[in-house]
Residue, then its C-alpha position, 0 to 999 in steps of 0.5 A: x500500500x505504501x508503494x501504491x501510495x507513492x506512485x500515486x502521489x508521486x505524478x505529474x499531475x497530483x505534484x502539479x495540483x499539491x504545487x498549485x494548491x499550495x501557491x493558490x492556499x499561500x495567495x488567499x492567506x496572504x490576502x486579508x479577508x481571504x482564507x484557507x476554509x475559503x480556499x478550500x470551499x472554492x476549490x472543492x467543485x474541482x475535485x468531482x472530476x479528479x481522483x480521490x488521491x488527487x483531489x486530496x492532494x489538491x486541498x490539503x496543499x491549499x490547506x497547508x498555504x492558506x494556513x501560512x501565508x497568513x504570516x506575509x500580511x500578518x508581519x508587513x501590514x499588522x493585519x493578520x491573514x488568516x486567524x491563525x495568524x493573529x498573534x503573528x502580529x504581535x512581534x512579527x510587525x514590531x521587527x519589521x518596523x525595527x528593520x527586520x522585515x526579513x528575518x521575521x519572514x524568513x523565521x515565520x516561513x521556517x517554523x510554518x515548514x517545522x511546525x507543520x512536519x512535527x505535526x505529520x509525524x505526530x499524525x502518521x504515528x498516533x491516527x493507526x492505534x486511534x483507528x484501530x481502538x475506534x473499531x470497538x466502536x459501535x452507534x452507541x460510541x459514534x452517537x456520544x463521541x458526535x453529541x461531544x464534539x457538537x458540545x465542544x464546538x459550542x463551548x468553545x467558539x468565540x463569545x457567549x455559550x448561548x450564541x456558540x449553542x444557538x449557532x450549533x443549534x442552526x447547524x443542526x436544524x438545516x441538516x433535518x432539512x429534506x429526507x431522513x438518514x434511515x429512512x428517508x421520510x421528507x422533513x420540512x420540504x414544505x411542498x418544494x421538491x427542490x428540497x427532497x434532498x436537503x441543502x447541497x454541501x457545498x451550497x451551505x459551505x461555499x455559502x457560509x464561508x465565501x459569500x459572507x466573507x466576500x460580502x464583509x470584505x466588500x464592506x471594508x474600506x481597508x485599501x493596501x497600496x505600495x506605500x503600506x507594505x514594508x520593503x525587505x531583504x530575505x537571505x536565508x532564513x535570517x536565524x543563527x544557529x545559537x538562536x534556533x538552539x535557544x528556541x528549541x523548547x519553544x519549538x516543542x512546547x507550541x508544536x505540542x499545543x498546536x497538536x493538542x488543540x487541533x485534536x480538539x473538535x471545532x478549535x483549530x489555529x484561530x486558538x492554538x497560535x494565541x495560546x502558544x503565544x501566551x504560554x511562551x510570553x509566560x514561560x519566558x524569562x523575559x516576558x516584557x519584551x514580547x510584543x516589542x518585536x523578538x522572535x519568541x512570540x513569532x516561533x511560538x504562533x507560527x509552529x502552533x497554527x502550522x502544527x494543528x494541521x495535522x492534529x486538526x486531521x486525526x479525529x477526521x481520519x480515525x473517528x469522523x470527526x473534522x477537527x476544524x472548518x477546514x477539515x470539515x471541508x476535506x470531510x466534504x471532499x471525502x464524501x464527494x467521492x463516497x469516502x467515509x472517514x473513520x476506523x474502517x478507512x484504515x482498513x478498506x482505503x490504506x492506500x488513499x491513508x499512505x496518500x494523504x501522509x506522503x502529499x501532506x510531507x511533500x506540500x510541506x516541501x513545496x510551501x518553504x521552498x514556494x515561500x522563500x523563492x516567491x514572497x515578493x510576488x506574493x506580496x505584490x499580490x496583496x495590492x490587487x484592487x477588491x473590486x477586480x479580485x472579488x468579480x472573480x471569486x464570485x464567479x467561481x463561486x457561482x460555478x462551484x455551487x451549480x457544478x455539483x448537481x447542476x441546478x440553479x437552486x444551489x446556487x439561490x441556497x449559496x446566496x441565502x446561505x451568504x446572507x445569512x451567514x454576513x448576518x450572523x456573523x455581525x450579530x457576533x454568532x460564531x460561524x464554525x459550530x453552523x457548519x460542523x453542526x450541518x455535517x456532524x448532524x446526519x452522523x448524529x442522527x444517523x447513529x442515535x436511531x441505530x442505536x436505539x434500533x438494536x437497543x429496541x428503543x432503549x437509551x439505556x446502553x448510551x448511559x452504559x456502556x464505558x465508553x459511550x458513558x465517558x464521552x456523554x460526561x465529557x459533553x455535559x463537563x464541557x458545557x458546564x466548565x464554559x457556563x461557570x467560566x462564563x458567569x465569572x466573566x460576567x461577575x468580573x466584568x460588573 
C-alpha cells in the first residue's frame, strides 16, 4: 500500500495540483479577508472530476498555504491573514518596523515548514492505534463521541455559550432539512421538491464561508497600496544557529499545543497560535519584551497554527470527526467521492491513508521552498484592487455551487446561505459550530436511531456502556466548565 501510495502521489499531475494548491492556499492567506476554509470551499467543485488521491492532494496543499501565508500580511501590514495568524502580529510587525522585515519572514516561513512536519509525524504515528481502538466502536460510541464534539464546538467558539449553542443549534436544524438518514421520510420540504434532498454541501459551505466573507470584505474600506507594505531583504532564513538552539523548547512546547488543540473538535489555529503565544510570553524569562518585536512570540504562533494541521486531521481520519472548518471541508471532499472517514478507512482505503501522509510531507516541501523563492510576488499580490479580485471569486463561486448537481437552486441556497451567514456573523454568532453542526448532524442522527434500533428503543446502553458513558460526561463537563467560566466573566466584568 505504501508503494501504491507513492506512485500515486508521486505524478505529474497530483505534484502539479499539491504545487498549485499550495501557491493558490499561500495567495488567499496572504490576502486579508481571504482564507484557507475559503480556499478550500472554492476549490472543492474541482475535485468531482479528479481522483480521490488527487483531489486530496489538491486541498490539503491549499490547506497547508492558506494556513501560512497568513504570516506575509500578518508581519508587513499588522493585519493578520488568516486567524491563525493573529498573534503573528504581535512581534512579527514590531521587527519589521525595527528593520527586520526579513528575518521575521524568513523565521515565520521556517517554523510554518517545522511546525507543520512535527505535526505529520505526530499524525502518521498516533491516527493507526486511534483507528484501530475506534473499531470497538459501535452507534452507541459514534452517537456520544458526535453529541461531544457538537458540545465542544459550542463551548468553545468565540463569545457567549448561548450564541456558540444557538449557532450549533442552526447547524443542526438545516441538516433535518429534506429526507431522513434511515429512512428517508421528507422533513420540512414544505411542498418544494427542490428540497427532497436537503441543502447541497457545498451550497451551505461555499455559502457560509465565501459569500459572507466576500460580502464583509466588500464592506471594508481597508485599501493596501505600495506605500503600506514594508520593503525587505530575505537571505536565508535570517536565524543563527545559537538562536534556533535557544528556541528549541519553544519549538516543542507550541508544536505540542498546536497538536493538542487541533485534536480538539471545532478549535483549530484561530486558538492554538494565541495560546502558544501566551504560554511562551509566560514561560519566558523575559516576558516584557514580547510584543516589542523578538522572535519568541513569532516561533511560538507560527509552529502552533502550522502544527494543528495535522492534529486538526486525526479525529477526521480515525473517528469522523473534522477537527476544524477546514477539515470539515476535506470531510466534504471525502464524501464527494463516497469516502467515509473513520476506523474502517484504515482498513478498506490504506492506500488513499499512505496518500494523504506522503502529499501532506511533500506540500510541506513545496510551501518553504514556494515561500522563500516567491514572497515578493506574493506580496505584490496583496495590492490587487477588491473590486477586480472579488468579480472573480464570485464567479467561481457561482460555478462551484451549480457544478455539483447542476441546478440553479444551489446556487439561490449559496446566496441565502451568504446572507445569512454576513448576518450572523455581525450579530457576533460564531460561524464554525453552523457548519460542523450541518455535517456532524446526519452522523448524529444517523447513529442515535441505530442505536436505539438494536437497543429496541432503549437509551439505556448510551448511559452504559464505558465508553459511550465517558464521552456523554465529557459533553455535559464541557458545557458546564464554559457556563461557570462564563458567569465569572460576567461577575468580573460588573
Amino acid at each position: 500500500m505504501l508503494m501504491s501510495a507513492f506512485a500515486a502521489v508521486f505524478t505529474p499531475l497530483t505534484l502539479l495540483l499539491i504545487t498549485g494548491g499550495v501557491v493558490l492556499g499561500i495567495i488567499f492567506g496572504a490576502i486579508p479577508g481571504m482564507s484557507a476554509t475559503m480556499a478550500v470551499a472554492l476549490c472543492l467543485p474541482i475535485t468531482f472530476g479528479l481522483s480521490p488521491v488527487q483531489g486530496l492532494s489538491l486541498l490539503l496543499g491549499l490547506y497547508i498555504g492558506g494556513i501560512s501565508g497568513g504570516l506575509i500580511s500578518a508581519i508587513l501590514l499588522k493585519i493578520p491573514g488568516t486567524p491563525s495568524s493573529i498573534a503573528t502580529c504581535f512581534d512579527g510587525h514590531p521587527m519589521a518596523l525595527k528593520g527586520q522585515a526579513g528575518k521575521a519572514l524568513g523565521v515565520g516561513i521556517l517554523y510554518s515548514f517545522l511546525g507543520g512536519l512535527l505535526s505529520f509525524i505526530a499524525l502518521i504515528t498516533l491516527a493507526p492505534p486511534i483507528a484501530r481502538f475506534s473499531l470497538k466502536f459501535s452507534a452507541f460510541e459514534y452517537c456520544s463521541i458526535t453529541v461531544f464534539s457538537i458540545t465542544m464546538i459550542a463551548s468553545l467558539s468565540e463569545g457567549s455559550i448561548i450564541k456558540g449553542l444557538l449557532s450549533g443549534a442552526i447547524g443542526l436544524s438545516i441538516a433535518l432539512i429534506g429526507a431522513a438518514p434511515i429512512d428517508s421520510y421528507k422533513r420540512f420540504t414544505f411542498g418544494l421538491w427542490e428540497l427532497d434532498l436537503g441543502f447541497g454541501l457545498l451550497s451551505v459551505l461555499i455559502g457560509f464561508y465565501a459569500v459572507a466573507e466576500i460580502i464583509e470584505t466588500a464592506g471594508n474600506k481597508l485599501k493596501i497600496t505600495k506605500e503600506t507594505t514594508i520593503e525587505f531583504k530575505l537571505k536565508g532564513f535570517g536565524i543563527s544557529l545559537a538562536e534556533f538552539i535557544g528556541q528549541v523548547w519553544n519549538f516543542f512546547r507550541s508544536a505540542l499545543i498546536g497538536i493538542g488543540i487541533g485534536i480538539l473538535p471545532g478549535i483549530g489555529g484561530g486558538t492554538s497560535n494565541i495560546i502558544a503565544y501566551v504560554v511562551a510570553k509566560k514561560q519566558s524569562k523575559y516576558p516584557e519584551k514580547f510584543g516589542t518585536g523578538i522572535i519568541d512570540g513569532l516561533i511560538a504562533s507560527e509552529t502552533a497554527n502550522n502544527a494543528t494541521i495535522g492534529g486538526a486531521l486525526i479525529p477526521l481520519l480515525t473517528i469522523g470527526i473534522p477537527g476544524d472548518s477546514v477539515t470539515a471541508m476535506l470531510l466534504g471532499g471525502l464524501m464527494i467521492h463516497g469516502i467515509i472517514p473513520g476506523p474502517m478507512l484504515f482498513q478498506t482505503n490504506g492506500e488513499l491513508v499512505y496518500s494523504v501522509f506522503i502529499a501532506l510531507m511533500v506540500a510541506n516541501i513545496i510551501m518553504i521552498i514556494v515561500e522563500s523563492c516567491g514572497i515578493r510576488i506574493f506580496v505584490k499580490l496583496l495590492q490587487i484592487p477588491k473590486n477586480i479580485l472579488l468579480s472573480v471569486i464570485v464567479c467561481l463561486c457561482v460555478v462551484g455551487a451549480f457544478a455539483t448537481n447542476n441546478r440553479v437552486f444551489d446556487v439561490q441556497s449559496m446566496i441565502v446561505f451568504g446572507i445569512i451567514g454576513y448576518v450572523l456573523a455581525k450579530v457576533k454568532i460564531p460561524l464554525p459550530p453552523i457548519i460542523l453542526g450541518f455535517i456532524l448532524g446526519p452522523i448524529l442522527e444517523t447513529n442515535l436511531r441505530r442505536g436505539l434500533m438494536l437497543s429496541s428503543g432503549s437509551f439505556l446502553p448510551f448511559l452504559t456502556k464505558p465508553i459511550s458513558a465517558v464521552f456523554l460526561l465529557l459533553a455535559l463537563l464541557s458545557v458546564g466548565l464554559t457556563i461557570a467560566k462564563e458567569i465569572r466573566t460576567r461577575r468580573t466584568v460588573k
